[in-house]
C-alpha positions in Angstrom: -91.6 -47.9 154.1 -88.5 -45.8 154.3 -85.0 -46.3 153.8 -84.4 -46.7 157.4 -87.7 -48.6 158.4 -85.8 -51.3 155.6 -82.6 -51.2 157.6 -84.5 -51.2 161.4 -86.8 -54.0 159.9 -84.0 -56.1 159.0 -82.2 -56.0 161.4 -84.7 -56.5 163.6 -85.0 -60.0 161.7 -81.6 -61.2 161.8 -80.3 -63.3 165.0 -76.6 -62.1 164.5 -74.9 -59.6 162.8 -71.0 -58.4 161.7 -70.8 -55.0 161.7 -68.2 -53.4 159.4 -67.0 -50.6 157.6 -63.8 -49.0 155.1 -60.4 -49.5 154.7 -58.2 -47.4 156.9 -61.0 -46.0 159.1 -61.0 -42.9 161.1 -63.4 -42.2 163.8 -66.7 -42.0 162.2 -66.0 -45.8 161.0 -64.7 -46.8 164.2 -67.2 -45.5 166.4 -70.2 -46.1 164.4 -68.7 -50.0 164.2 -68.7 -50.0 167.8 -71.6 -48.3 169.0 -73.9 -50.6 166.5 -72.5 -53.8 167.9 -72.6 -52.9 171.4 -76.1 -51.5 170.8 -77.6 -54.3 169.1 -75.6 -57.3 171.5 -77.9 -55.3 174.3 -80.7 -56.0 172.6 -80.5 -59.9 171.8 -77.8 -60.1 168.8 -75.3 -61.9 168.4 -72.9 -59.3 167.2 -69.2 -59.1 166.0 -66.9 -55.6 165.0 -64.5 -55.9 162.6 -62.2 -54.2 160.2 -59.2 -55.2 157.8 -57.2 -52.2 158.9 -55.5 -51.6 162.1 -57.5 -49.9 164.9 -55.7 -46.0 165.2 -54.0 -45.8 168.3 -55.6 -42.4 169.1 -58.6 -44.3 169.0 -58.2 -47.5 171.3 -59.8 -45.2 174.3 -63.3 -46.3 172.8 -65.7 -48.9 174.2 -65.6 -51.9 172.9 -61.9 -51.3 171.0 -60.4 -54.2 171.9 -63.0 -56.6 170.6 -62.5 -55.1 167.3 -61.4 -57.9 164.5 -59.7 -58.1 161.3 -61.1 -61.0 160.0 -64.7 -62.5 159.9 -64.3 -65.6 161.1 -66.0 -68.8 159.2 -68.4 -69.5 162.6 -70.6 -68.4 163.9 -72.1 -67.6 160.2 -73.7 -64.3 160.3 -77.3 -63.6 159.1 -76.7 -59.7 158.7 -73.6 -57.6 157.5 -74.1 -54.3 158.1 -71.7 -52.0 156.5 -71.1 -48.4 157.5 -69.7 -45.7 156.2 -68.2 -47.4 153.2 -69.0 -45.6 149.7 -68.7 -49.6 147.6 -67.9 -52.7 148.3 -64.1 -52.6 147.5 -63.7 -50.4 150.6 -64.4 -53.6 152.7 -61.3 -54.6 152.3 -62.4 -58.2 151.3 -64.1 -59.1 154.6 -67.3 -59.4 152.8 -65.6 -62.6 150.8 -66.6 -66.1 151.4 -70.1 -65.0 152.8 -72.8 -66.8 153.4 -74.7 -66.9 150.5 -78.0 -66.3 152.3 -76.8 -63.3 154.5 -78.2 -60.0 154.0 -76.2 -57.0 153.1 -77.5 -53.6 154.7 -75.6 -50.8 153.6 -75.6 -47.7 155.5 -73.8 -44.6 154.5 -73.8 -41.2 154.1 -71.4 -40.8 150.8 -73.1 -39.2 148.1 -71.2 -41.5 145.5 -72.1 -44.7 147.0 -73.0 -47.4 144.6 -76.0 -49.1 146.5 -74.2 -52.4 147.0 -76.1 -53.9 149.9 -79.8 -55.8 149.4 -81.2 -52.8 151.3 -79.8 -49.5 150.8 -80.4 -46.4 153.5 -77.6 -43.5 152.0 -78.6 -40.3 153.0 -75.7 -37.3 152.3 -77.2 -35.2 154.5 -75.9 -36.8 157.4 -73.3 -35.4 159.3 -72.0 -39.1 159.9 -72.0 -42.7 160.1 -72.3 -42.2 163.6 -75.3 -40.0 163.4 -76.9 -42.6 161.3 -76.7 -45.3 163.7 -78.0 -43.1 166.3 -81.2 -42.5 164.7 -81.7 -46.1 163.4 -81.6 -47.2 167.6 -83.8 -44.6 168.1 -86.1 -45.7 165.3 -85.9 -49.3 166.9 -86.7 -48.0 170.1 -83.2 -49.5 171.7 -82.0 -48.3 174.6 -78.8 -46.4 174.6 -76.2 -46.5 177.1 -72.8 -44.8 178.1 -70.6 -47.5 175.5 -72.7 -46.7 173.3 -73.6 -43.2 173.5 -69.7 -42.6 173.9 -68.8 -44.3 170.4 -71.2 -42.7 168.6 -70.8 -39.2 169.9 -66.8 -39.9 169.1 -68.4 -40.6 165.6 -70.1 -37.5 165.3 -67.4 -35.3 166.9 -64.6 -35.7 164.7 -66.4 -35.9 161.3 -68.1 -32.7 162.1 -64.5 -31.5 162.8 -65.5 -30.9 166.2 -68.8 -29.2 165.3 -67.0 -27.0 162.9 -67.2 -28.0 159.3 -70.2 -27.4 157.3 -72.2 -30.8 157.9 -72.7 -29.6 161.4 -76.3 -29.4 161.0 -79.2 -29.0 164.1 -79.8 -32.7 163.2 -76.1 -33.2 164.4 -76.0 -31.4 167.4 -79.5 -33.0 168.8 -78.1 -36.2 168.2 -75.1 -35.2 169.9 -76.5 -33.4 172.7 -79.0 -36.7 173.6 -75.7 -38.9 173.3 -74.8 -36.5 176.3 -77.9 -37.2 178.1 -77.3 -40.4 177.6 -73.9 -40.3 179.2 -71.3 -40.2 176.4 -67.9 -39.8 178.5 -66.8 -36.7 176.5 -64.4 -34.8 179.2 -62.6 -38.8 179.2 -62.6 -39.8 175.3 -61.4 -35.9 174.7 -58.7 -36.9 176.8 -57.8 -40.2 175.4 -58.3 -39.1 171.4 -56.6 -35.8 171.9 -54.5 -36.0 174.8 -51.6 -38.8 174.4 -49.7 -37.6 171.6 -46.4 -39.3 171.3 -44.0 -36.5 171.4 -42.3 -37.5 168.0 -46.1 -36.7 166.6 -45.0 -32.5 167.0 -41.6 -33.1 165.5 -43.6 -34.5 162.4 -45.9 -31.9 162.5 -42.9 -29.6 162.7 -41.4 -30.9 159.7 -44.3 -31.0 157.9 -45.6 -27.8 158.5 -42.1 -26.5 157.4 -42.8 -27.8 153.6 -45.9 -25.7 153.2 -46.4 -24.1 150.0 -49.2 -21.8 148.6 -50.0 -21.7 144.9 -49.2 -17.8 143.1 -53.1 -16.5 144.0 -53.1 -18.1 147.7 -56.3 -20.5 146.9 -54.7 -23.7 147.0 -51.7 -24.9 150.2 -50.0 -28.3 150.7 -47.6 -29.8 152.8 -45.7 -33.1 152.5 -45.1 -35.7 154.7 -42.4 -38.5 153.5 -41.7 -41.4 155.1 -37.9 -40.6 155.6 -39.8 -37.7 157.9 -42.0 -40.0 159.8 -38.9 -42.2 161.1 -41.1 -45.1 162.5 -44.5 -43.3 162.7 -47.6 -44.7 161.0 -49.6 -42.4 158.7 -52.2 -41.7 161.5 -50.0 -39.6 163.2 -50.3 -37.3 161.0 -54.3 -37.1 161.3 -55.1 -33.4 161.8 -52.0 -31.9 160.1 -54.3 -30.7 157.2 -56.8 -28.6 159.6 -53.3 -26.7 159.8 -53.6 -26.2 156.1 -56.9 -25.5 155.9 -56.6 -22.6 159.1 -54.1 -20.6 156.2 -56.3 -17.3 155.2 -57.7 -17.6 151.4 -56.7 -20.9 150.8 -59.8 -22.8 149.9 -58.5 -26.3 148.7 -55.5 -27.8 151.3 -53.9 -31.0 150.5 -51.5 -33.5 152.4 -49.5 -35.7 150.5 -48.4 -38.5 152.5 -45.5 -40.6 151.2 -45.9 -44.6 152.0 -43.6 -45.6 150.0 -41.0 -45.3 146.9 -44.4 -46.0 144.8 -47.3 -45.0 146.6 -48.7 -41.7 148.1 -51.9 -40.7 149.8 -53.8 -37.3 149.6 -55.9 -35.5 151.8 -58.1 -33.0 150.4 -60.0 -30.6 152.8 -61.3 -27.4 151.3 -64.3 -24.3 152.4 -67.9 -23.4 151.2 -69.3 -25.0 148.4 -65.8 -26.1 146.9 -66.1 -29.7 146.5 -63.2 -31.8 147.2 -64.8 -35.0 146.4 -64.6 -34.3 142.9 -60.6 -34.0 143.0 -60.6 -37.0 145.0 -62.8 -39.2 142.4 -60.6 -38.3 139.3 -58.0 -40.4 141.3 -59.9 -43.4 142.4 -60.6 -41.9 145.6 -63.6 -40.4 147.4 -65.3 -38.8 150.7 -67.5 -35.3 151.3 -67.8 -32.3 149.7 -65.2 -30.4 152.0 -62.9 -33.4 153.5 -61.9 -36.1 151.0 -58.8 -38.4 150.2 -57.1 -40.8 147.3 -54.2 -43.2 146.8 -52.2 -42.8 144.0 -49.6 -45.2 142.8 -47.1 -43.4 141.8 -43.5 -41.5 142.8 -44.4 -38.4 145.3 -43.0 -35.8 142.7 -45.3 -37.4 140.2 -48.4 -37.8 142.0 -47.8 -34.4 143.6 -47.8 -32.8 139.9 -50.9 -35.0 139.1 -52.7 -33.5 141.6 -52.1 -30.1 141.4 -52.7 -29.7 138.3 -56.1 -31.4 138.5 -56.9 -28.9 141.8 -55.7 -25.6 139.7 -57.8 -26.9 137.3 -61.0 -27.2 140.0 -60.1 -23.7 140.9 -60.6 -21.9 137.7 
């Protein structure tokens, strides 16, 4: 039996489930959450989404959004935890504490470093996404799959492809993205709703923040900075896309964003081209993602960590 025929099998078993997935999620986690729970509450579950993190704003236009919780609540006591998208079980956040000692863990991910946490394991890091992942195991089941659904888990697809442009866009990708279509996915409405309500302080940040870009001596490596002074109010996921800026520069093959959150701590984007792997740069730190879109936290002064890091992605370079 396969990986997936575990995960379909399982599930299949358990009466309720609490779907879940990483600390300060994107759209991949957010979708994939979604379209599981609405998918298997269809088909007989009793199902619940949740996350510890704050749902992005740009991402409230999704089915099933406002359902999503922060906290697992102690009743009903879930049979099944299925956990998406999340490389080990730190990344949850603590929502997996105080579990039912009986529940079953299914871990589903697509993160090459994942450290098999779950009692049944399906990684593959040939998916493009969590979201294609969950397509094929309700196809596998032989569930049905509706607009909601389709809709969150084309969303899923869609941006952690980089809109069908970065290198994990595979024909395995686009068929599950095209039968999301047939199956109605909204795409001309969730287009509108993730990439069409900016708040207009968003381009002043962008402004600003393209303004402190910087290219190492050869051209191969670009950053920006984002400090909190700059954000004036704004959460760090308004600045989600400044990077593809970076990353559009000619020659540059590793782009980074450091994003200040405070006096003491500083997030990094990497995003990079080809075969230069990102995820590398990101593990030295404690951090983690894909080969060409990855991302730490580093506590430590911006002028500090920004030194740290540079270093360590001249060092990648050479």
């Amino acid at each position: 039996m396969s990986d997936l025929d575990r995960i379909v099998a399982a599930l299949a078993a358990a009466p309720s489930v609490a779907i879940l997935a990483h600390v300060h999620p994107e759209a991949d986690a957010i979708g994939a959450t979604l379209g599981a729970s609405l998918a298997l509450r269809e088909n007989g579950k009793v199902t619940g989404a949740y996350n510890v993190d704050p749902l992005p704003p740009g991402l409230s236009c999704l089915p099933g959004a406002a359902e999503l919780a922060r906290e697992i609540p102690s009743s009903p006591r879930y049979a099944c935890y299925l956990v998406l998208d999340t490389s080990d079980l730190a990344r949850t956040g603590g929502l997996l504490n105080g579990r039912p000692a009986d529940a079953v863990i299914l871990n589903v991910d697509h993160h090459a470093g994942n450290t098999r946490f779950g009692d049944v394991n399906w990684v593959d890091p040939e998916a493009s996404s969590a979201g294609e992942m969950v397509y094929r195991i309700l196809r596998r089941a032989g569930f049905p799959i509706g607009k909601a659904v389709a809709t969150n888990l084309y969303a899923a697809i869609l941006t952690d492809t980089g809109s069908f442009q970065h290198g994990n866009t595979t024909p395995e990708a686009l068929r599950a993205a095209a039968d999301l279509v047939v199956c109605g996915a909204a795409v001309e409405e969730l287009s509108a709703g993730m990439y069409g309500n900016h708040d207009p302080r968003e381009w002043h940040l962008l402004s600003a923040a393209l303004a402190t870009l910087r290219l190492s001596s050869d051209g191969r490596l670009a950053w920006i900075v984002v400090t909190s002074a700059a954000r004036q109010g704004l959460g760090l996921e308004a600045t989600e896309g400044f990077i593809d800026f970076v990353r559009a520069v000619g020659g540059v093959q590793i782009a980074m964003m450091f994003k200040e959150v405070s006096s003491s701590e500083v997030r990094v984007s990497f995003r990079s081209r080809g075969r230069m792997d990102v995820a590398r740069l990101a593990n030295q730190f404690g951090g983690g993602g894909h080969r060409n879109a990855a991302g730490c936290t580093l506590h430590e002064p911006l002028d500090t960590a920004k030194a740290q890091i540079l270093a360590a992605a001249q060092t990648l370079l050479t």
